[in-house]
C-alpha positions in Angstrom: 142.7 145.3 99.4 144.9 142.3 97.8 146.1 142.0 94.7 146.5 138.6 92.3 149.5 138.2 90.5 147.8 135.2 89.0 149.3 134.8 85.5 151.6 137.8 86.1 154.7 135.6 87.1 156.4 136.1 83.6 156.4 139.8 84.4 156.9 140.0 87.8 160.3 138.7 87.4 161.4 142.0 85.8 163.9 143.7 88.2 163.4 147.5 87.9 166.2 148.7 89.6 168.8 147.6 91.8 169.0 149.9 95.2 170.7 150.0 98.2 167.8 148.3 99.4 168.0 145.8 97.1 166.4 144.9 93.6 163.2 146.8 93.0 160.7 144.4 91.0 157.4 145.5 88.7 154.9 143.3 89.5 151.3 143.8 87.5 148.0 142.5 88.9 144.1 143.0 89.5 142.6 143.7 93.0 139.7 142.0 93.8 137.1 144.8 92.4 139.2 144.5 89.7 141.5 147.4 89.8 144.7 146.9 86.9 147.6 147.8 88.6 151.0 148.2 88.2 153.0 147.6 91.1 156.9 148.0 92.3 157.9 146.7 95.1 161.6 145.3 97.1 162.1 143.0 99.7 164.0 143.2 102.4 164.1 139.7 104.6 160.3 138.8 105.3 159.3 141.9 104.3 157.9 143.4 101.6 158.2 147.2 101.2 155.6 148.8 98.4 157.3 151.3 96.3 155.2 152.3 94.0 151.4 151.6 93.1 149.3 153.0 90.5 146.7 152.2 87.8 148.4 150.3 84.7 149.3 152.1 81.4 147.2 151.4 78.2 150.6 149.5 77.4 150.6 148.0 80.3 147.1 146.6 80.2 147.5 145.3 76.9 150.6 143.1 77.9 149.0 141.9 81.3 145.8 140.8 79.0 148.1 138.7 77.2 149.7 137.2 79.4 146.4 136.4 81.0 145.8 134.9 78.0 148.5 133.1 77.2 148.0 131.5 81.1 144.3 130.7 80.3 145.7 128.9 76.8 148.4 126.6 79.1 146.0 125.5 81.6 144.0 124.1 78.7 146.8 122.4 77.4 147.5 120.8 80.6 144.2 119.6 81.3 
């Protein structure tokens, strides 16, 4: 299973939690059967370590549509 974080850079950039393991960040995305999910997720040097995974909120979904939207709407202007 992978999962895109196409058009989910705005919100992948929000840092959960700092640990001792380091920042924890929320990254949303859609698997390819097209799964929402709501991932978080630290890194520690070329690794990536999962924390949590699970299906996205109704909150959640609305604001990943949006800005899957709002990506959609930029790539238009840029063409």
């Amino acid at each position: 299973m992978s999962l895109s974080m196409k058009g989910s850079k705005r919100m992948a950039n929000k840092s959960v939690q700092a640990t001792l393991d380091g920042p924890r960040v929320y990254a949303p995305g859609r698997t390819d059967s097209g799964r929402l999910l709501s991932m978080v997720f630290t890194i520690r040097g070329e690794l990536v370590r999962v924390v949590s995974a699970r299906d996205m909120s109704k909150r959640e979904k609305k604001e990943y549509e949006r800005g899957q939207s709002e990506a959609a709407d930029s790539q238009d202007t840029q063409v």
